[in-house]
C-alpha positions in Angstrom: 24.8 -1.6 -5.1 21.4 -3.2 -5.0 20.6 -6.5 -3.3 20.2 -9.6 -4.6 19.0 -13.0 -3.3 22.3 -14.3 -2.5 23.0 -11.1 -0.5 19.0 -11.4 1.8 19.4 -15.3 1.7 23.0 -14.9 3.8 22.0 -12.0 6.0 22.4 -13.1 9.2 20.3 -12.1 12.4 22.5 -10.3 14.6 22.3 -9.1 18.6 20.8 -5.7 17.3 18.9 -5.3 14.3 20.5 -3.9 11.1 19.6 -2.7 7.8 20.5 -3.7 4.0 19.9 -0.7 1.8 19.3 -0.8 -2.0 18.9 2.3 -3.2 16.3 5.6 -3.3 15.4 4.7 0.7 14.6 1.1 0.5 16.5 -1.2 2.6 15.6 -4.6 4.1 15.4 -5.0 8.1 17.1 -8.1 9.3 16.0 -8.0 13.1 17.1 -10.0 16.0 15.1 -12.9 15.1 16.1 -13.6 11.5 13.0 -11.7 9.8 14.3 -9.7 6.8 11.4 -6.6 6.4 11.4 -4.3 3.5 11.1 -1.0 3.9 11.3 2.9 2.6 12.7 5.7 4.5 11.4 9.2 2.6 10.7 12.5 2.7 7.0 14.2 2.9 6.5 18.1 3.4 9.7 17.6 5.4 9.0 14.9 7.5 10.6 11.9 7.5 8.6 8.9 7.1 8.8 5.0 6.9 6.8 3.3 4.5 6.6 -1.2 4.8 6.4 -3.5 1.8 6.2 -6.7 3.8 9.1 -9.7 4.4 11.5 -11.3 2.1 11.5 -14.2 0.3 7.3 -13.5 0.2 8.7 -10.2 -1.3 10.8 -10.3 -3.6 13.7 -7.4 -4.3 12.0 -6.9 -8.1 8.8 -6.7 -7.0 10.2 -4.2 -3.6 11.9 -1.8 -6.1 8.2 -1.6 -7.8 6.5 -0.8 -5.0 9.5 1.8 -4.1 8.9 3.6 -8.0 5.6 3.8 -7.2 5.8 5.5 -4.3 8.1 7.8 -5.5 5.8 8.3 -8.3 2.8 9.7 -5.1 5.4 12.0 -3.9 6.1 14.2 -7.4 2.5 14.3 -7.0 2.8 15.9 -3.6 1.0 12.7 -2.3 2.0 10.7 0.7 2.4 7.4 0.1 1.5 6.0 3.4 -1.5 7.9 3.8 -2.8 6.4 0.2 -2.0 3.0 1.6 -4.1 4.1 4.4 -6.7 4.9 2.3 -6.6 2.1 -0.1 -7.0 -0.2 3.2 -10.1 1.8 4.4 -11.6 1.5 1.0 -11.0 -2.2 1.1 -12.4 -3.1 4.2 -15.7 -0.7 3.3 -16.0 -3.4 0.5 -15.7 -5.8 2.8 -18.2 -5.1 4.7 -20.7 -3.5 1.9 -22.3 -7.3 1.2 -24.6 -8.9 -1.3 -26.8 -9.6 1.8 -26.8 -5.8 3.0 -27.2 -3.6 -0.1 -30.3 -6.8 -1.0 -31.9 -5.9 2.5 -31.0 -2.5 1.3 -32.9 -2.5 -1.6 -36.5 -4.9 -0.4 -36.5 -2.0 2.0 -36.9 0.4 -0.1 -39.5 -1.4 -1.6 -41.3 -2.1 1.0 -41.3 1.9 1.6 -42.7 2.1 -1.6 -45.7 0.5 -0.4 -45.3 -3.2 -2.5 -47.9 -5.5 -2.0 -46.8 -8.2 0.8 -46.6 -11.1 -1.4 -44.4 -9.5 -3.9 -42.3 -8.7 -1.0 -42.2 -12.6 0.1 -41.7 -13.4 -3.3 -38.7 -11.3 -3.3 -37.4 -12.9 -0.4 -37.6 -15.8 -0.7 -35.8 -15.5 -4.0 -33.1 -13.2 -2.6 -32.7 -16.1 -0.2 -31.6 -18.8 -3.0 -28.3 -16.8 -3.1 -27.6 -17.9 0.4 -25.0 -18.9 0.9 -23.0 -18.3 -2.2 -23.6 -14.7 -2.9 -24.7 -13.2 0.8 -21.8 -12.9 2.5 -19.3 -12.0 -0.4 -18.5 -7.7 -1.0 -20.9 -6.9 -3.7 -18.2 -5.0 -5.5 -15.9 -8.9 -6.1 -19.1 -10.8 -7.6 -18.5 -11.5 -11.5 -21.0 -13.2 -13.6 -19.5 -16.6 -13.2 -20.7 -16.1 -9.5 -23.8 -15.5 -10.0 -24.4 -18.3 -13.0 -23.3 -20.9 -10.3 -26.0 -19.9 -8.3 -28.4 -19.4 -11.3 -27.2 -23.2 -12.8 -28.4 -24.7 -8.8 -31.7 -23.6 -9.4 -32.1 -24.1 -13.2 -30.9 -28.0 -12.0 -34.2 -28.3 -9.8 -36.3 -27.7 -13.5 -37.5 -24.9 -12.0 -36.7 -22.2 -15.1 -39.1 -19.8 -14.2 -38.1 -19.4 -11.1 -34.2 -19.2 -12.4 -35.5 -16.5 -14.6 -36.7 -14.3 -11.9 -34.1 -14.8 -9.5 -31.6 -13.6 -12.3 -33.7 -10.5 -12.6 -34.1 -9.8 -8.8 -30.0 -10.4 -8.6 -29.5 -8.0 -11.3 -32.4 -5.4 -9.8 -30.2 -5.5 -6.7 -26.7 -4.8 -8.7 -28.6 -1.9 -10.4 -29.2 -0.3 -7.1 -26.0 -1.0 -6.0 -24.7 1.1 -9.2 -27.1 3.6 -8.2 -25.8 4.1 -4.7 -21.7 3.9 -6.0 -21.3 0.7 -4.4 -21.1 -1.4 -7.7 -19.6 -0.4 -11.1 -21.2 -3.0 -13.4 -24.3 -5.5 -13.4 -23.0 -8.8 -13.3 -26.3 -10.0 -14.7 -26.2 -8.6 -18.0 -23.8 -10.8 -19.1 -26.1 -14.0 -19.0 -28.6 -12.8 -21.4 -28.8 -16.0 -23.2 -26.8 -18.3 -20.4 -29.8 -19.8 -18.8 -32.6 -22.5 -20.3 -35.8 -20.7 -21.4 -38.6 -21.4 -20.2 -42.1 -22.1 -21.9 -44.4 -19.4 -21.8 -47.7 -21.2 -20.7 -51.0 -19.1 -20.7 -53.1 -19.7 -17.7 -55.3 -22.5 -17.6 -58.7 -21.6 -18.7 -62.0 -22.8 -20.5 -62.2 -21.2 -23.8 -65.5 -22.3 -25.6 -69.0 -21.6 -24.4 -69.8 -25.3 -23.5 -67.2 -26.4 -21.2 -68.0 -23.1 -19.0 -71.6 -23.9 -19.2 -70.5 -27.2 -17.9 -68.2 -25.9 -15.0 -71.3 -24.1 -13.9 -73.2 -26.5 -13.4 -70.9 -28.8 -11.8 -70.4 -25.7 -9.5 -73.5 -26.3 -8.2 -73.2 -29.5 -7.3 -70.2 -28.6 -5.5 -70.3 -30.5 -2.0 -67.1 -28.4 -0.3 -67.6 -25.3 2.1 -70.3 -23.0 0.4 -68.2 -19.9 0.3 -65.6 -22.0 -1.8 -68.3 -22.2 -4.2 -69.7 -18.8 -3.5 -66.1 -17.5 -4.4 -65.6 -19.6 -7.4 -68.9 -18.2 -8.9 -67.5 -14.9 -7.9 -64.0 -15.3 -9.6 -66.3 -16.6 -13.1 -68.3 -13.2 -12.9 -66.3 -10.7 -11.7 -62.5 -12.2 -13.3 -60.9 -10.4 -10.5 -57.2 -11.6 -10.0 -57.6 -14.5 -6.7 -55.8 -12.7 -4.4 -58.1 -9.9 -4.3 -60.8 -11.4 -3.9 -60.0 -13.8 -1.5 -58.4 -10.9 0.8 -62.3 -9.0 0.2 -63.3 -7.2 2.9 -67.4 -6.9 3.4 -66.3 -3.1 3.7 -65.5 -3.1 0.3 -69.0 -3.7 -0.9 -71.8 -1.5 -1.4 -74.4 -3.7 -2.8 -76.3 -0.6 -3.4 -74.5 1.0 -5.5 -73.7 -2.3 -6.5 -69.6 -1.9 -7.0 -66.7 -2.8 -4.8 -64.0 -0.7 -4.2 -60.7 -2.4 -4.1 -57.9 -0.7 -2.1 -54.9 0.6 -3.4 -52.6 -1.2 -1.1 -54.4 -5.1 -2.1 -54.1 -4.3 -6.2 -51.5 -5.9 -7.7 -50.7 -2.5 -9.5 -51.1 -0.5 -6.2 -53.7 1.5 -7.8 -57.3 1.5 -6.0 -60.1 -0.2 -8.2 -63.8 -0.4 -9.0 -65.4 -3.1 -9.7 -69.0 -2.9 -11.3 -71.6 -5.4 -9.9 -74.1 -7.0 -12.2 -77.4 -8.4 -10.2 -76.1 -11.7 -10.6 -73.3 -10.8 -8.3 -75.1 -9.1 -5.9 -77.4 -11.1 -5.5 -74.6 -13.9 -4.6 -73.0 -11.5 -2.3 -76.6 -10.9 -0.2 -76.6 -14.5 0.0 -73.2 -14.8 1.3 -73.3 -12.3 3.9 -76.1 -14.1 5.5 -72.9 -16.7 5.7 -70.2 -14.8 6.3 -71.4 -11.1 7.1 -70.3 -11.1 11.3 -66.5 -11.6 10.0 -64.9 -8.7 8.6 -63.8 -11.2 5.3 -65.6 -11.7 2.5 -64.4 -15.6 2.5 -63.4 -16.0 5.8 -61.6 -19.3 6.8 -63.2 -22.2 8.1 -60.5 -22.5 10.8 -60.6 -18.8 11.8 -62.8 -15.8 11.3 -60.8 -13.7 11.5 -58.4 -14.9 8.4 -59.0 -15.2 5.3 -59.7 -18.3 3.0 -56.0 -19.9 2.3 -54.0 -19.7 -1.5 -54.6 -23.0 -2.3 -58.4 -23.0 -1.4 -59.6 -22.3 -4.8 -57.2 -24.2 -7.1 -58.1 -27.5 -4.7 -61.5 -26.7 -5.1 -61.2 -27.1 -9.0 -59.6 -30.1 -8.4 -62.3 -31.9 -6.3 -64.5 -30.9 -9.7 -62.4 -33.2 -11.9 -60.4 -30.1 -13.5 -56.9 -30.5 -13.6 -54.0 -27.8 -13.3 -53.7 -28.0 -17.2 -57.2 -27.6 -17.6 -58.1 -24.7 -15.1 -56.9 -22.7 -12.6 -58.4 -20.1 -10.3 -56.5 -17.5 -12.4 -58.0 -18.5 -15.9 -61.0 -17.0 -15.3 -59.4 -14.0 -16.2 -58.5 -15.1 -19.4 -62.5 -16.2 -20.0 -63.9 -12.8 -19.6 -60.9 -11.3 -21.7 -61.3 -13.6 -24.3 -64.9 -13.4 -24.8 -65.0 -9.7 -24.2 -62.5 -8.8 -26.8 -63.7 -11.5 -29.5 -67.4 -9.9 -29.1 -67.0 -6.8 -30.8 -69.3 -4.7 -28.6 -66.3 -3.5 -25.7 -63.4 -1.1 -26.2 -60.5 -3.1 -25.6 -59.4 -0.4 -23.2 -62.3 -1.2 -20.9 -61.8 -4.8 -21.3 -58.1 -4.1 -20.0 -59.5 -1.7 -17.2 -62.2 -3.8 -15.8 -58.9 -6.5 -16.0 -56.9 -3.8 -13.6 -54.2 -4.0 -16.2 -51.8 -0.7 -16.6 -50.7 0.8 -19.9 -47.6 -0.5 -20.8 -46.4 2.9 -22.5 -46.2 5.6 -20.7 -47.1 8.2 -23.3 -50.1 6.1 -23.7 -50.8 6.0 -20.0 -51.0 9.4 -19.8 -53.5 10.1 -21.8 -56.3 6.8 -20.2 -56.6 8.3 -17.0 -60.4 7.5 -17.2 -62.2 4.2 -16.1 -64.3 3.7 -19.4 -67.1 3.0 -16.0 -70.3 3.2 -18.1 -69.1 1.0 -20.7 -68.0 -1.8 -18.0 -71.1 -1.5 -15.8 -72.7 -2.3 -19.5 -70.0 -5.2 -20.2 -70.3 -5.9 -16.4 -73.7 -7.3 -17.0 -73.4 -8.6 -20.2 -70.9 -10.7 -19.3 -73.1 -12.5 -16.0 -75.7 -12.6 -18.7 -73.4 -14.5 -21.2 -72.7 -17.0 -18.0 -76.5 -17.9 -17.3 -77.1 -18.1 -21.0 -74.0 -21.0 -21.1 -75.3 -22.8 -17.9 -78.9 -22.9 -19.4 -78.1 -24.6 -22.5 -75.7 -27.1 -20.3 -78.2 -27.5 -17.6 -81.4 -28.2 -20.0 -79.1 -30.8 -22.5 -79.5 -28.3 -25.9 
């Protein structure tokens, strides 16, 4: 007959312990000191095994004869039903110990192997550590999008949406590897498409029209900071290279001969090595800088060390001390001067305006077929452009 409550309620502990059974090998335990233990005596490739389902009242006889059928269930498999408990315990505690934190260290690893500039790799850090501590610790496997919005909703609180944007995209980059590897089934991210505040896409700050450039030149040279601030800023209006780059220039870079620099691969945004044609007007700054600069191996060294480059910030608080605000220009904005002018002009093929910008075909098919430089063509826009710069300081400069 089987057991019921009334029966495990009013078993009694006794000097020796002593079984209840119920049916199919399960029977309770009731040991000396009052516990009552479920448990399953069977039969495997004739051995006889025990199999535990943990203590009454936490166990309850319905839910016992469950675990019984199923385990009966593993054996007309031929499967033993203690060992796939076994194994079911393993592959929990693997998931336990397979974290967020782990496969995300993982993951920047293997980016960093695949030779990513070092400030995308701090970028990516520092992002992957505004999931501390909500997501680090947890088994990648148990985190569900609700998870990952709480931790998406404490950034987007700070106003910062960009930076809620990105760190949903790194989380999700991170799940997709996961995937990749078998240690996730599903990308928790995808499921927030349309969660999270969007942010306003603001183009660079930059001076579109031909008289407030001519006027920023000229108030360059009245600049009264560190010359190479102002050497670089003339550089950055000439050359629109992206700030980085030029502020990590090494003088071994430049051949002022040939008049080009030679980016390396490893300091591109893109990781693709770059040339850079030189008009005279830049290399005639450059033999005027090196007379400045040209015992330190940087291009704009740093006023505190020689041998560091200028900081970040140097340029943007340079444009500052001009009277240009962050909504008015930024370091980066040259960039969008020279593309801007370039393409409304008529006289460049927009794929040597986008080459002499270091940008990479989007499409791949595309990509394939503009392996070439277009370097004639920017040597000629190259010059042009400085040309276009003196002509808009000159009408500035003589009041026209």
């Amino acid at each position: 007959m089987p057991l019921t409550d009334t029966a495990l309620r009013n078993a009694r502990p006794r000097d020796r312990a002593y079984k209840l059974f119920d049916g199919s090998g399960l029977h309770v335990l009731v040991t000396a000191s009052g516990s009552r233990l479920w448990r399953m005596k069977y039969r495997y490739r004739g051995r006889e095994k025990l199999l535990s389902f943990g203590p009454y009242p936490l166990v309850s006889p319905k839910l016992a004869r469950e675990k019984r059928d199923e385990a009966r269930l593993m054996l007309l498999e031929d499967r033993d039903p203690s060992e796939e408990k076994q194994l079911a315990r393993l592959e929990k505690d693997r998931e336990r110990a397979v974290t967020f934190a782990s496969v995300a260290e993982e993951y920047l690893d293997k980016l960093e192997r695949e030779d990513r500039a070092p400030a995308t790799m701090k970028k990516l850090r520092w992002l992957i550590g505004q999931t501390e501590p909500d997501l680090s610790r947890r088994p990648i496997r148990q985190i569900e999008a609700p998870d990952v919005l709480r931790v998406l909703k404490r950034v987007e609180a700070a106003g910062t949406f960009e930076t809620t944007r990105r760190l949903r995209s790194t989380i999700g980059s991170v799940f997709r590897y996961a995937i990749a590897s078998g240690r996730a089934s599903h990308d928790p991210t995808e499921a927030l498409k349309g969660a999270l505040v969007r942010p306003k896409v603001q183009s660079r700050s930059a001076l579109l029209d031909r008289r407030t450039i001519g006027e920023f030149l000229c108030r360059l040279d009245g600049f009264t900071g560190q010359p190479t601030t102002r050497f670089g800023l003339e550089l950055l209006a000439i050359l629109a290279p992206r700030p980085g780059e030029l502020r990590q220039a090494l003088w071994s870079e430049f051949d002022l001969d040939e008049a080009v620099w030679r980016v390396p691969a490893e300091r591109m945004k893109m990781r693709r090595p770059h040339r850079v044609p030189l008009p005279r007007q830049a290399v005639s700054l450059l033999s005027s800088l090196r007379d400045l600069t040209g015992t330190s191996e940087y291009l704009l060294p740093s006023s505190r060390s020689w041998h560091k480059p200028i900081s970040e910030n140097t340029f943007n608080a340079a444009l500052r001390r001009l009277g240009y605000t962050s909504g008015e220009l930024s370091a980066h904005g040259f960039r969008a001067t020279f593309s801007t002018f370039a393409n409304e002009s008529g006289l460049w093929n927009s794929d040597a305006v986008e080459r002499a910008l270091a940008h990479v075909e989007g499409n791949d098919v595309r990509r394939a077929y503009l392996r070439g430089e277009h370097w004639d063509e920017r040597v000629r826009m190259a010059a042009w452009w400085a040309d276009q710069l003196d002509g808009m300081k000159s009408v500035v400069s003589k009041g026209e």
